[in-house]
Biopython code that builds the backbone (N, CA, C, O; Angstrom):
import numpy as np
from Bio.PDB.StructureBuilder import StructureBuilder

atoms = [
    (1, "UNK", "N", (85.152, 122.687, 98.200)),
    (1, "UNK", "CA", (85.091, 121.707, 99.245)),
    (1, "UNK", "C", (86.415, 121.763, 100.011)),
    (1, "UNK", "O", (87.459, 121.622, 99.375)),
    (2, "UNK", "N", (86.445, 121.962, 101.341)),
    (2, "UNK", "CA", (87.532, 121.902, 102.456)),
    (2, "UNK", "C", (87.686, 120.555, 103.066)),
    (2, "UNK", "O", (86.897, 120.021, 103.845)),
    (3, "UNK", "N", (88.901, 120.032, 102.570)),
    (3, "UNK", "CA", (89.241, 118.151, 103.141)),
    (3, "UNK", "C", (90.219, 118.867, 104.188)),
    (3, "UNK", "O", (90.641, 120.020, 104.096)),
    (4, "UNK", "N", (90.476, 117.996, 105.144)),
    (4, "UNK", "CA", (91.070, 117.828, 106.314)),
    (4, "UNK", "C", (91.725, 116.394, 106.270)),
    (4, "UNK", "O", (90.976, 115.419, 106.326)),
    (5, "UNK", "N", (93.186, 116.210, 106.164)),
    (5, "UNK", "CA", (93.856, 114.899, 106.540)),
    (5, "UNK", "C", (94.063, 115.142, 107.623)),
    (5, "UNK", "O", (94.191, 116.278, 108.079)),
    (6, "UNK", "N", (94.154, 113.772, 108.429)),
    (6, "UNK", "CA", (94.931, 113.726, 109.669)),
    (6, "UNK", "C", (95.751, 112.429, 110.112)),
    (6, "UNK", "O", (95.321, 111.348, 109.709)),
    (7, "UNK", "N", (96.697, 112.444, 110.768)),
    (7, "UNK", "CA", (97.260, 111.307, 111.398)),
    (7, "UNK", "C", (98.082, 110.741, 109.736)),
    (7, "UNK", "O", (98.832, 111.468, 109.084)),
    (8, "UNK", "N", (97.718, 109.415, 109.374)),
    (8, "UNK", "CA", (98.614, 108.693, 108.278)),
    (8, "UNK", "C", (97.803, 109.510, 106.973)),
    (8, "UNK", "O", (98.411, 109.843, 105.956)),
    (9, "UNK", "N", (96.482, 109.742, 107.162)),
    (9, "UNK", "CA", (96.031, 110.181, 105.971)),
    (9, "UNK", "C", (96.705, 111.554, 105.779)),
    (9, "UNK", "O", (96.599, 111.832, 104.585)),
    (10, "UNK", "N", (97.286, 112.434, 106.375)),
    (10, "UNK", "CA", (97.923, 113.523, 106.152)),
    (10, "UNK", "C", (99.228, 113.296, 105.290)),
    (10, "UNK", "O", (99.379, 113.688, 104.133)),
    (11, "UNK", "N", (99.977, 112.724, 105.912)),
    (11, "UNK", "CA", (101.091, 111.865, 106.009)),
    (11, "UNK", "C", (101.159, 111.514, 104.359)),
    (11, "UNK", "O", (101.875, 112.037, 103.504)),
    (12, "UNK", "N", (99.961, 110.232, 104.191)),
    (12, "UNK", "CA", (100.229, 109.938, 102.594)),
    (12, "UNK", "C", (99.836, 111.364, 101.708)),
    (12, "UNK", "O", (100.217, 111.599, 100.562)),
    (13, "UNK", "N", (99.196, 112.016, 102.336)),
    (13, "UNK", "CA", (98.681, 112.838, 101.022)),
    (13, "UNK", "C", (100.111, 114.325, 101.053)),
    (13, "UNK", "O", (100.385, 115.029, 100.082)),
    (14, "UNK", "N", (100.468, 114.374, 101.813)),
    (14, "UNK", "CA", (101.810, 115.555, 101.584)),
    (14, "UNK", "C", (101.423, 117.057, 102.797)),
    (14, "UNK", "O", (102.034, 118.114, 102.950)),
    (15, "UNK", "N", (100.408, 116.623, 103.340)),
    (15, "UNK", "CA", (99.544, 117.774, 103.712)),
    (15, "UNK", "C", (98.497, 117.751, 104.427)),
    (15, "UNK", "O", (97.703, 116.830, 104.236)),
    (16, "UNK", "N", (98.250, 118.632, 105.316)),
    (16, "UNK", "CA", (96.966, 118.448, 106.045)),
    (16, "UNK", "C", (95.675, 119.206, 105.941)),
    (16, "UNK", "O", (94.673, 119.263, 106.653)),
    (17, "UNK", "N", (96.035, 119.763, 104.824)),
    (17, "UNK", "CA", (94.271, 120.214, 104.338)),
    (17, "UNK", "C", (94.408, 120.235, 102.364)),
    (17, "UNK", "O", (95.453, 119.847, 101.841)),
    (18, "UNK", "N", (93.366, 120.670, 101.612)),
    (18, "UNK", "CA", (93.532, 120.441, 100.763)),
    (18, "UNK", "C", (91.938, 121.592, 100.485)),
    (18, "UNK", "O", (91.071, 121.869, 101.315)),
    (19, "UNK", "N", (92.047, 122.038, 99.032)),
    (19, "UNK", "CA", (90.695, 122.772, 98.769)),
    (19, "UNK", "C", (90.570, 121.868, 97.281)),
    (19, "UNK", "O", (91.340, 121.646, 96.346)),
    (20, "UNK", "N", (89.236, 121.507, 97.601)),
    (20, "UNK", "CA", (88.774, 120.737, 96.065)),
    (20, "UNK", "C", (87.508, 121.932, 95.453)),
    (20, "UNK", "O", (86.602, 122.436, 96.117)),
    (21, "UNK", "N", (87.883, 122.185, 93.730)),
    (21, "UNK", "CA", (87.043, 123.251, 93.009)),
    (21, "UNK", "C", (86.408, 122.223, 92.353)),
    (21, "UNK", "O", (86.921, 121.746, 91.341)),
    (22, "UNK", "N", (84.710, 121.557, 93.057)),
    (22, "UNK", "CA", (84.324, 120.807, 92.710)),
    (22, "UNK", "C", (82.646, 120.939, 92.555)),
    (22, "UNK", "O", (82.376, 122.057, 92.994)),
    (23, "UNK", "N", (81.933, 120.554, 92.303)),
    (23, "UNK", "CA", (80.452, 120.198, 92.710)),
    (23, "UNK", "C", (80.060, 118.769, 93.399)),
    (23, "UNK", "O", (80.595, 117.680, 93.606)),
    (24, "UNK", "N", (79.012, 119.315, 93.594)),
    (24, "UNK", "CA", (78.384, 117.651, 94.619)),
    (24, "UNK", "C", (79.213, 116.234, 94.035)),
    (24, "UNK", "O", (78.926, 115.874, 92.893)),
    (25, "UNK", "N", (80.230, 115.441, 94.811)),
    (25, "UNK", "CA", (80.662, 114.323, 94.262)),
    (25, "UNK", "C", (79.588, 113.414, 95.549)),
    (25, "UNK", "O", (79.058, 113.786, 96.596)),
    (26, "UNK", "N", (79.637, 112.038, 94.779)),
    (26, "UNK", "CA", (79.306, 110.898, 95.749)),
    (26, "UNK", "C", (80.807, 110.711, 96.827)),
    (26, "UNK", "O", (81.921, 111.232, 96.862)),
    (27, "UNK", "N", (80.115, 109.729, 97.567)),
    (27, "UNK", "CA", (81.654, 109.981, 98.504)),
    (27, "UNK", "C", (82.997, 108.682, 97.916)),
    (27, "UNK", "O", (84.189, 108.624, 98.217)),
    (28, "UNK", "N", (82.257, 107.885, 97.104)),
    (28, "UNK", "CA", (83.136, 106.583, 96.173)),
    (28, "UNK", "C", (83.804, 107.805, 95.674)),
    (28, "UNK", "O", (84.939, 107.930, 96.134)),
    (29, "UNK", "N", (83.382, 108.857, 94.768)),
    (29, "UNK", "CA", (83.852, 110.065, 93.746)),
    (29, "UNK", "C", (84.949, 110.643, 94.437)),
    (29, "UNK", "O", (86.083, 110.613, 93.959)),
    (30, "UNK", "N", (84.618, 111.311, 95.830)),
    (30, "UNK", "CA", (85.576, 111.759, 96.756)),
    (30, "UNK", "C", (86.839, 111.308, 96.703)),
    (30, "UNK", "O", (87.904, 111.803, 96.337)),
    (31, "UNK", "N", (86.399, 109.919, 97.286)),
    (31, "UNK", "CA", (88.147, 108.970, 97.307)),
    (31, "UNK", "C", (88.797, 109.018, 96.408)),
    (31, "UNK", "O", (89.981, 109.352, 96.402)),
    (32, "UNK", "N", (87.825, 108.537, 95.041)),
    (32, "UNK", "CA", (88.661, 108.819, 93.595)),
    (32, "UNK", "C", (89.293, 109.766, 93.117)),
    (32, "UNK", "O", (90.340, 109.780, 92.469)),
    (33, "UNK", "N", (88.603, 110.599, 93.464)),
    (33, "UNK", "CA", (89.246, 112.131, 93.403)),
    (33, "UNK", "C", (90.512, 112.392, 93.893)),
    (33, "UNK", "O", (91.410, 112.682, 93.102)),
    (34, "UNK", "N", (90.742, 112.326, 95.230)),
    (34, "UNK", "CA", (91.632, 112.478, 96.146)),
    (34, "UNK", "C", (92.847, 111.138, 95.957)),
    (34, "UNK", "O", (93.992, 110.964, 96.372)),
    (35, "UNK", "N", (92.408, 110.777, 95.566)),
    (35, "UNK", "CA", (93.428, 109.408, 95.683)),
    (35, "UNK", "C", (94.095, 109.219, 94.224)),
    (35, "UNK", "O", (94.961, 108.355, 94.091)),
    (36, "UNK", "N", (93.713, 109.993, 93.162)),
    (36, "UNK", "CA", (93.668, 109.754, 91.717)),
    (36, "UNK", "C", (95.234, 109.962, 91.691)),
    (36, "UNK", "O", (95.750, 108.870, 91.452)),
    (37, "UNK", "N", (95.986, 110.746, 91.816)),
    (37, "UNK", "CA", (97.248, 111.115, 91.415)),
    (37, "UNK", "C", (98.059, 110.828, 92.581)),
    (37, "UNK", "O", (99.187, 111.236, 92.857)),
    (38, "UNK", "N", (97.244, 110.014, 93.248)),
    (38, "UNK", "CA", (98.425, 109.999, 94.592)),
    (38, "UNK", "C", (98.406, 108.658, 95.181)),
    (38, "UNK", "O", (97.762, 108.340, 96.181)),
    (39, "UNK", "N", (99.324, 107.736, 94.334)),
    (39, "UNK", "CA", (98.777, 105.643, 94.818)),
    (39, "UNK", "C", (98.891, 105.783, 96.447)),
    (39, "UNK", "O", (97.967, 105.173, 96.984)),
    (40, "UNK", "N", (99.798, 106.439, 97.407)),
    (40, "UNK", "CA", (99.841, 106.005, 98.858)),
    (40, "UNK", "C", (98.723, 106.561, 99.507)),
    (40, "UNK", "O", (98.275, 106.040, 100.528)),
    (41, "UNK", "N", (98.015, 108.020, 98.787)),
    (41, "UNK", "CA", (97.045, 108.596, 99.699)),
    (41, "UNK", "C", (95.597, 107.051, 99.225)),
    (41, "UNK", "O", (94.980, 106.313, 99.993)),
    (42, "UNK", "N", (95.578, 107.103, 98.357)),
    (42, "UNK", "CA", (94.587, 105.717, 97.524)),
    (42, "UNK", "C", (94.503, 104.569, 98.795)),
    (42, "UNK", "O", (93.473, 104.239, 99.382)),
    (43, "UNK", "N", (95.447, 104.220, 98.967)),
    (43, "UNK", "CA", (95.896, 103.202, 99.430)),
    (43, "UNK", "C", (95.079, 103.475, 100.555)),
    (43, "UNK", "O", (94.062, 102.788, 100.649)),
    (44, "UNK", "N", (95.348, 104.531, 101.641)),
    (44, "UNK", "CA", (95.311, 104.858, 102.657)),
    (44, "UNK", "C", (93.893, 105.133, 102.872)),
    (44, "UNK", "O", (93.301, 104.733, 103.874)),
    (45, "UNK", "N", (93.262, 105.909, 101.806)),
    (45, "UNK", "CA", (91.694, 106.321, 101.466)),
    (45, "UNK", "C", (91.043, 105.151, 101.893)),
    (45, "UNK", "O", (90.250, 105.346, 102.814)),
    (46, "UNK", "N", (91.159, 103.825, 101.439)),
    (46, "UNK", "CA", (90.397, 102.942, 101.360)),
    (46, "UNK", "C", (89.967, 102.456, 103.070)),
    (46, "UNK", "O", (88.893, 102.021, 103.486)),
    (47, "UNK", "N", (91.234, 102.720, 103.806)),
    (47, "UNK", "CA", (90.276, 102.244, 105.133)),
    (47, "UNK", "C", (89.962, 103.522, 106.217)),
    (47, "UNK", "O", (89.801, 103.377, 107.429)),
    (48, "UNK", "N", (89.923, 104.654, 105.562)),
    (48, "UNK", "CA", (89.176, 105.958, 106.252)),
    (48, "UNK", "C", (87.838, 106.109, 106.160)),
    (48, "UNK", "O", (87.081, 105.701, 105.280)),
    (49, "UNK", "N", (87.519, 106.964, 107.512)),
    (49, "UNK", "CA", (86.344, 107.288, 107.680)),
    (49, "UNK", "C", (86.021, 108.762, 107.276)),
    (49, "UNK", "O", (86.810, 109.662, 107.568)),
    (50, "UNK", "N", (84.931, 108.990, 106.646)),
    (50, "UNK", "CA", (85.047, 110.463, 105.824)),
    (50, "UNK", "C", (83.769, 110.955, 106.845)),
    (50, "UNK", "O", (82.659, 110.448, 107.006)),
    (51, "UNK", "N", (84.475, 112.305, 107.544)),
    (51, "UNK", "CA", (83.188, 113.021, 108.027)),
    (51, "UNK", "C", (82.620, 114.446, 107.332)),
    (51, "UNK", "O", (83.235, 115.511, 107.400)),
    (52, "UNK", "N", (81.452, 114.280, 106.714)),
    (52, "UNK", "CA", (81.168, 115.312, 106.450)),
    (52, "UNK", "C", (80.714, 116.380, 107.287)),
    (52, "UNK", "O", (80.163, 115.923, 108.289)),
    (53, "UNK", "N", (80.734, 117.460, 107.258)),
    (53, "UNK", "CA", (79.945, 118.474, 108.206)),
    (53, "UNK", "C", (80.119, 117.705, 109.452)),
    (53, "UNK", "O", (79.106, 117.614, 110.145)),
    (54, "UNK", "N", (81.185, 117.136, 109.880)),
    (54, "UNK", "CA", (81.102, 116.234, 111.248)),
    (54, "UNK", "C", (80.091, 115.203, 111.332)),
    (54, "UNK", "O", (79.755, 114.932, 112.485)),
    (55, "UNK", "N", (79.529, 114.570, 110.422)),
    (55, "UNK", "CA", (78.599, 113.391, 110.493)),
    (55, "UNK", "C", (79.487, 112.293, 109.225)),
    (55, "UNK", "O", (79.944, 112.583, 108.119)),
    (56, "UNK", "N", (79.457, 111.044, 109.945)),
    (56, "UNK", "CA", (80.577, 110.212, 109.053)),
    (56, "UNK", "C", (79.342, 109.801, 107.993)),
    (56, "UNK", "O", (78.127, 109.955, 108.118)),
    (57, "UNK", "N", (80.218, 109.152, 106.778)),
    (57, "UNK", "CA", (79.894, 109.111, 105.515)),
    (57, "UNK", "C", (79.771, 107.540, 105.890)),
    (57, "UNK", "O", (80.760, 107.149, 106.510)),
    (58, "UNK", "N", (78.583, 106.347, 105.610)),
    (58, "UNK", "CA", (78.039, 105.206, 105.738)),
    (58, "UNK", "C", (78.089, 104.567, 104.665)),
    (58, "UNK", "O", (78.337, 103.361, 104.694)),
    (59, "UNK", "N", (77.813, 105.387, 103.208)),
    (59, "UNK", "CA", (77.671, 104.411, 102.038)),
    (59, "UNK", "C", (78.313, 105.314, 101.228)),
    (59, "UNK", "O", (78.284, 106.543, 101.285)),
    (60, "UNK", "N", (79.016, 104.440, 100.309)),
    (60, "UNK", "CA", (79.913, 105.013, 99.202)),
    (60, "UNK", "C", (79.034, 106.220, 98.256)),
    (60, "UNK", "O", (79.545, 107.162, 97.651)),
    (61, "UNK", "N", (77.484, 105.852, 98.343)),
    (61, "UNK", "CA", (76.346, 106.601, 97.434)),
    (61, "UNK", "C", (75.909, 107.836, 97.937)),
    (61, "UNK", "O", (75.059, 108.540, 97.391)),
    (62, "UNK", "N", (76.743, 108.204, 99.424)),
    (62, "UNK", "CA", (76.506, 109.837, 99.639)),
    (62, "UNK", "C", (76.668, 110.738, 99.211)),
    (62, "UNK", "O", (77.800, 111.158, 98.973)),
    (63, "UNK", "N", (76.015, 111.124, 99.052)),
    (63, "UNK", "CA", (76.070, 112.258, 98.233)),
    (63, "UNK", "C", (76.804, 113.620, 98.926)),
    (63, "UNK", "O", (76.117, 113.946, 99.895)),
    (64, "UNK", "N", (78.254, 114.751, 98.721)),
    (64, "UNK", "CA", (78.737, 115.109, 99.721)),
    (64, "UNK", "C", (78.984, 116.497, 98.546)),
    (64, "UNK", "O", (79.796, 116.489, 97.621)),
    (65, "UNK", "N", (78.000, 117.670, 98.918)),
    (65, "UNK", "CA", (77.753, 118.956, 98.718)),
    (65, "UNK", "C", (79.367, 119.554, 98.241)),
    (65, "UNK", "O", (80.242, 118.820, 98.700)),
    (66, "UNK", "N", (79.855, 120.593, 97.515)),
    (66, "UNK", "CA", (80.651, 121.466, 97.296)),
    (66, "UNK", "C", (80.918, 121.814, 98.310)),
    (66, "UNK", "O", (81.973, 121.347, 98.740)),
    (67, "UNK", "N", (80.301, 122.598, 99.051)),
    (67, "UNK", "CA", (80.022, 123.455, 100.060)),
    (67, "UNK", "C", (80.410, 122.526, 101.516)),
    (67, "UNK", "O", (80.374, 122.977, 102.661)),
    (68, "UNK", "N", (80.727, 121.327, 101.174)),
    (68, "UNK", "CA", (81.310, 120.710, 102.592)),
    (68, "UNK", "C", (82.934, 120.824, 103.058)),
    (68, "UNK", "O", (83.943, 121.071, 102.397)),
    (69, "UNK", "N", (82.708, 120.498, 104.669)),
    (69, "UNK", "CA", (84.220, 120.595, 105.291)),
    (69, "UNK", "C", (84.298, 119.030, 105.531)),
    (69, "UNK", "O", (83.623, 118.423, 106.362)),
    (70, "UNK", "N", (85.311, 118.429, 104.595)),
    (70, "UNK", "CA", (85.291, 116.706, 105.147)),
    (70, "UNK", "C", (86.625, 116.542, 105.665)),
    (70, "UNK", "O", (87.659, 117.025, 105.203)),
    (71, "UNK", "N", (86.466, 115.703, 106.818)),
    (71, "UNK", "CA", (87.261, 115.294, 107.475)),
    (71, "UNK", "C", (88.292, 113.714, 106.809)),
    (71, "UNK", "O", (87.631, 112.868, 106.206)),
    (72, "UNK", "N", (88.944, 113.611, 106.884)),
    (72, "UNK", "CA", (89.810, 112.217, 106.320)),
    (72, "UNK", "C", (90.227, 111.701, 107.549)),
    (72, "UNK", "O", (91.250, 112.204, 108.016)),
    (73, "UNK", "N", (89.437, 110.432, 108.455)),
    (73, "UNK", "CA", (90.770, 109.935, 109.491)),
    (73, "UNK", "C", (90.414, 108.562, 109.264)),
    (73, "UNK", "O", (89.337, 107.971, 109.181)),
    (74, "UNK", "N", (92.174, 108.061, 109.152)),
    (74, "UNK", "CA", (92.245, 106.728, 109.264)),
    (74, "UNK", "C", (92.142, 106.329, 110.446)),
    (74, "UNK", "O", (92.113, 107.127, 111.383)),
    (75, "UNK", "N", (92.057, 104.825, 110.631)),
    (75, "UNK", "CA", (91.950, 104.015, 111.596)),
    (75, "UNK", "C", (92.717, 104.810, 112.840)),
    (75, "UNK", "O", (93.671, 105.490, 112.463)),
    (76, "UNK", "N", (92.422, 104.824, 114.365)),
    (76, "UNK", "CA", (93.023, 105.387, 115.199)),
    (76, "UNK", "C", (93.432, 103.948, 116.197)),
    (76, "UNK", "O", (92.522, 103.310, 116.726)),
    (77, "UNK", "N", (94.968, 103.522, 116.378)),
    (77, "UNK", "CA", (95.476, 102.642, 117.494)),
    (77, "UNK", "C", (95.120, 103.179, 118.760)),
    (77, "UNK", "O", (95.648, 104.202, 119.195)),
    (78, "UNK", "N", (94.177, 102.486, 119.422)),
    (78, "UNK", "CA", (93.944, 102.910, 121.205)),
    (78, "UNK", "C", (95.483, 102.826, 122.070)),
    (78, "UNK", "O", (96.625, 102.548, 121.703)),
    (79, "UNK", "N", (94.911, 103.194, 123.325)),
    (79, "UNK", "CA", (95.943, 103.037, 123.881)),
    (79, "UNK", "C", (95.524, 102.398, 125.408)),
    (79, "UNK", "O", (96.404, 102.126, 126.225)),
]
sb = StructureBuilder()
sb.init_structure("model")
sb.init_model(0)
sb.init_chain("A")
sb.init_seg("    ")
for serial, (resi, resn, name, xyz) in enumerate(atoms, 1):
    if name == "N":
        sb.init_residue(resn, " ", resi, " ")
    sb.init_atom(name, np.array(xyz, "f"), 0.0, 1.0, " ", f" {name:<3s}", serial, name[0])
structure = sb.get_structure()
């Protein structure tokens, strides 16, 4: 699985991409995953929007393939 941080979610996690050696997680699993060893990326997880394959993730119970490219973006300030 290919994650993509961007903006603060990059920021907390150290990095702006990441490769997970995983099988199908739910997308609750995702966050946990990603956030497990890292309290500021956690933190930050909780008010992102996760796009899979470019279609955002709605319920924690999605189910989100190995084989996906997910996007991580937090909240964006307009201007």
């Amino acid at each position: 699985m290919q994650v993509r941080f961007y903006a603060g979610a990059a920021d907390a996690a150290g990095t702006a991409t990441a490769t997970l050696d995983t099988g199908e997680l739910s997308a609750a699993q995702l966050r946990d995953r990603l956030g497990q060893d890292n309290p500021p990326l956690a933190a930050v997880l909780e008010c992102c929007t996760l796009l899979v394959d470019g279609s955002p993730v709605r319920d924690p119970g999605d189910r989100v393939p190995a084989s996906a490219r997910v996007d991580v973006l937090p909240p964006f300030a307009g201007g």
